[in-house]
C-alpha positions in Angstrom: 129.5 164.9 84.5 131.6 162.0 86.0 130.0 159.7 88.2 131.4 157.4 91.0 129.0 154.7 91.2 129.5 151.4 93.7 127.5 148.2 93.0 127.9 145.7 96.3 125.5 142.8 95.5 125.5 139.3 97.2 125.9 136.3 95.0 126.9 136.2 91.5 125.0 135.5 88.5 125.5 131.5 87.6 124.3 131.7 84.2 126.4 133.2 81.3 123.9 135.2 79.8 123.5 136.9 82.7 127.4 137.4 83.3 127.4 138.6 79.8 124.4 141.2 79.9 125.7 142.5 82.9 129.4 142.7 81.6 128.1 144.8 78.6 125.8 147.4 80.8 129.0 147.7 83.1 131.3 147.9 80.1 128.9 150.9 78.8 128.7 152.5 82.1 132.3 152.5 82.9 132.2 155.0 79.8 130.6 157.6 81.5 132.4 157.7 85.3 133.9 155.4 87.9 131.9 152.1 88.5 132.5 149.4 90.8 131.3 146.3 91.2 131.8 143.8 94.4 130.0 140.9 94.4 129.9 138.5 98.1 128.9 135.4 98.8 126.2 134.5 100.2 125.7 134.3 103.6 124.2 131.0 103.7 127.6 128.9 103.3 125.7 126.3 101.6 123.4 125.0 103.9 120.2 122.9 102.5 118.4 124.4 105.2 119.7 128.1 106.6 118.4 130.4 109.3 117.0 133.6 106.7 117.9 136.0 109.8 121.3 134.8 110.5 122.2 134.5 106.5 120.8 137.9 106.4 122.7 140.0 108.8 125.7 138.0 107.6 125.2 139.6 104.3 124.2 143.0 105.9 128.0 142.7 107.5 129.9 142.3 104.4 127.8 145.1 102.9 128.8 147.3 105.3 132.5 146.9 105.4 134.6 149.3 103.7 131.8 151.3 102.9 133.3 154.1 100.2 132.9 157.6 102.1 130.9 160.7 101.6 128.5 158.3 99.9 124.5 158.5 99.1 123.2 154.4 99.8 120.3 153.4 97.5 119.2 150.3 99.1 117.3 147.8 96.2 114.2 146.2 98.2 111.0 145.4 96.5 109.0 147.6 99.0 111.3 150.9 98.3 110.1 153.8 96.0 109.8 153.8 92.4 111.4 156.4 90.2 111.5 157.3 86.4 114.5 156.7 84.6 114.1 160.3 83.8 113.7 161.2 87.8 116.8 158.3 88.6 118.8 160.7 86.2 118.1 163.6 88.2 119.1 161.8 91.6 122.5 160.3 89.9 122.9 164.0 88.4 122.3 165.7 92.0 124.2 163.4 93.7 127.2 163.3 91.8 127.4 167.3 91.8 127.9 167.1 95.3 130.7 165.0 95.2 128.6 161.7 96.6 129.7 158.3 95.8 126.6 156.6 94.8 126.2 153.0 96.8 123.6 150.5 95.3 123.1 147.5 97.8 121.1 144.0 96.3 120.9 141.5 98.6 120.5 137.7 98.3 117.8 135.4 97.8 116.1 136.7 100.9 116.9 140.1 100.2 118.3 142.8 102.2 118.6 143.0 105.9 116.3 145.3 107.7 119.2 147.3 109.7 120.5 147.9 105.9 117.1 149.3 104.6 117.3 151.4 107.8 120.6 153.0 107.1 120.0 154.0 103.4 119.6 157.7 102.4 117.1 155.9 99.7 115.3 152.8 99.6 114.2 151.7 95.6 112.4 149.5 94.2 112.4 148.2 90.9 108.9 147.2 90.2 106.3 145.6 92.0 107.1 142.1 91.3 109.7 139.5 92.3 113.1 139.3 90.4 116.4 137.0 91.0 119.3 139.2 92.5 121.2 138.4 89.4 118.6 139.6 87.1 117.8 142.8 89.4 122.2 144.0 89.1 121.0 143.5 85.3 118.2 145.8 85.3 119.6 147.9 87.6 123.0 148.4 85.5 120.9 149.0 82.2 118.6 151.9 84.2 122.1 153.4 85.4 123.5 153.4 81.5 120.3 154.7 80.7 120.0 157.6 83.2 123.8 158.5 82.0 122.6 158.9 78.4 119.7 160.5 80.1 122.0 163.0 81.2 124.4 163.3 78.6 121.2 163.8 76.0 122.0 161.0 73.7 119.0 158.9 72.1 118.8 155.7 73.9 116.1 156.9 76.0 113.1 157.3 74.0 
């Protein structure tokens, strides 16, 4: 089963580990279906001290353009629901047989928009505790390679 998967994250990761771990999840992924990647600025244009509402809805804007269509939005937020990998699988697998384009949203350093957390068909969590955006596209490209292998029944899930 092919995939069409479309990461839109704010920021980019400024260290080079990071750039590198993420580079080898997406180089993995891109093995198993279509994935994207588009990574925005942040909406704070480098102010010391910003307005969190205004940067936010900034970043909810460019999220929203250019949106792929006939796609299923999983919006990352720290108070969404928490899945397996086993039971992320099953959405991807789901999903993807209807022909959806799956949309994962991270926000910034203030995180997500409320009118974006609205709009999504899913809103997810990755744990209970606080992570960097940069480090969250990490961990959430390594729980999409893994839901793939998931899938495909290879051993990488134990």
């Amino acid at each position: 089963m092919k995939t069409h998967i479309h990461i839109r994250s704010i920021g980019k990761p400024q260290e080079t580990w990071m750039q590198d771990a993420a580079a080898m999840y997406l180089t993995r992924c891109r093995t198993m279906g279509k994935f994207e990647m588009l990574e925005l600025s942040e909406g704070n244009q480098g102010s010391a001290k910003p307005d969190i509402a205004r940067t936010k809805q900034t970043e909810a804007e460019e999220l929203l353009k250019n949106l792929p269509k006939n796609n299923y939005v999983i919006a990352l937020d720290e108070n969404g629901q928490q899945l397996t990998s086993p039971a992320l699988a099953g959405l991807l697998e789901k999903e993807a047989s209807l022909g959806k384009t799956l949309t994962f949203q991270i926000g910034g350093s203030w995180g997500l928009d409320e009118s974006l957390i609205q709009k999504a068909d899913l809103v997810l969590s990755l744990g209970k505790m606080t992570f960097p955006h940069a480090i969250a596209k990490i961990l959430l490209l390594e729980q999409l390679y893994r839901a793939h292998t998931i899938i495909a029944g290879k051993e990488y899930h134990k």
